[in-house]
N, C-alpha and C positions, 0 to 999 in steps of 0.2 A: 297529540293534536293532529286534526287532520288539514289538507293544503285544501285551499276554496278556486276554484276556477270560475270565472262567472262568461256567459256568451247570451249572444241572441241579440245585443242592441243594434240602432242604428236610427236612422232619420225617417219617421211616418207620416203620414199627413193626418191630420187631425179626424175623428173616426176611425182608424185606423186602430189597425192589430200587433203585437208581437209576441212573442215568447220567448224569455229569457229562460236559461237554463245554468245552475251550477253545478258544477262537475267536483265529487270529496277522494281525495286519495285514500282515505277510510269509510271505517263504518258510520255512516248517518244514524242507523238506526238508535246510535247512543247518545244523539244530540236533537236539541229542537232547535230547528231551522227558525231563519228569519231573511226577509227582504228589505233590506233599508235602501232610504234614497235621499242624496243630498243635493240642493238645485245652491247655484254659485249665492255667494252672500248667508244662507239658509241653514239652520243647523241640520244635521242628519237624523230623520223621522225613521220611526219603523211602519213600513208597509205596510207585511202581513207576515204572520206568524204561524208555525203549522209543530206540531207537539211531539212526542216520540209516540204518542199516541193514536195522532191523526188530525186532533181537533185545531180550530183554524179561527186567526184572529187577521181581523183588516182595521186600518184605520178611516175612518169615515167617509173621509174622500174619495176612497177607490173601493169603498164595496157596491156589489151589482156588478163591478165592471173589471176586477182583477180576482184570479183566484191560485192560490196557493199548491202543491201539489208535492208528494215525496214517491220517489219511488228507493223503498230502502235495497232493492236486490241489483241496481246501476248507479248505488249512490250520487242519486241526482235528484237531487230541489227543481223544481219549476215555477214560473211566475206566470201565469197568464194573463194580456192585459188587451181588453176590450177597448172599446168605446176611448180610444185616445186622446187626452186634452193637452192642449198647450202646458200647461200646470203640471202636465206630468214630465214634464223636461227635465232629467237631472242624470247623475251618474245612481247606478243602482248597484247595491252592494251584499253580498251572500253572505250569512253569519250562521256560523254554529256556536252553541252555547250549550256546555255540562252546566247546567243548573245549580246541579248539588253540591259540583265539586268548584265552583265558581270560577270558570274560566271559559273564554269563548274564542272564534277566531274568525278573520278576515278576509275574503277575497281582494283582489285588486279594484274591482267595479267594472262597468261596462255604462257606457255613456247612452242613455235614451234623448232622444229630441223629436219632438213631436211641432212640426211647425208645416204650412204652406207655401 
């Protein structure tokens, strides 16, 4: 299994940009990433998904305005996140998942707040 680092949060103002990045002590290229986010009270959604592939899933709310990224040769996931809403306030969480082999694993999170 690999170890998940996750960075890049912090407090934006509404409109507002950032770019989270996770950091794998292994090889990504053997896992399909995931971005999940849990806001207090809320259970944990998945973001956006990106494949060993390449190809890319969002969930409703944040497409147009977030976009997924791998780069396998600095095993690092990215998140890009546009257009920031209140709504998008929560801790954001890095997930790799062997598919096949049915097991995944967890960064600690990194805290987004998007408020004025």
């Amino acid at each position: 299994q690999v170890q998940l680092v996750e960075s890049g949060g912090g407090l934006v103002q509404p409109g507002g940009s950032l770019r989270l990045s996770c950091a794998a002590s292994g090889m990504i290229r053997l896992y399909t990433m995931g971005w999940y986010r849990q806001a207090p009270g809320k259970q944990r959604e998945l973001v956006a998904g990106i494949t060993r592939g390449g190809s890319t899933n969002y969930v409703d709310s944040v497409k147009g305005r977030f976009t997924i990224s791998r780069d396998n040769g600095q095993n690092t996931v990215y998140l890009q996140m546009d257009s920031l809403k209140p709504e998008d306030t929560a801790v954001y969480y890095c997930n790799a998942a062997r598919v096949a082999l049915g097991y995944d694993c967890w960064g600690q999170g990194t805290q987004v707040t998007v408020s004025s």
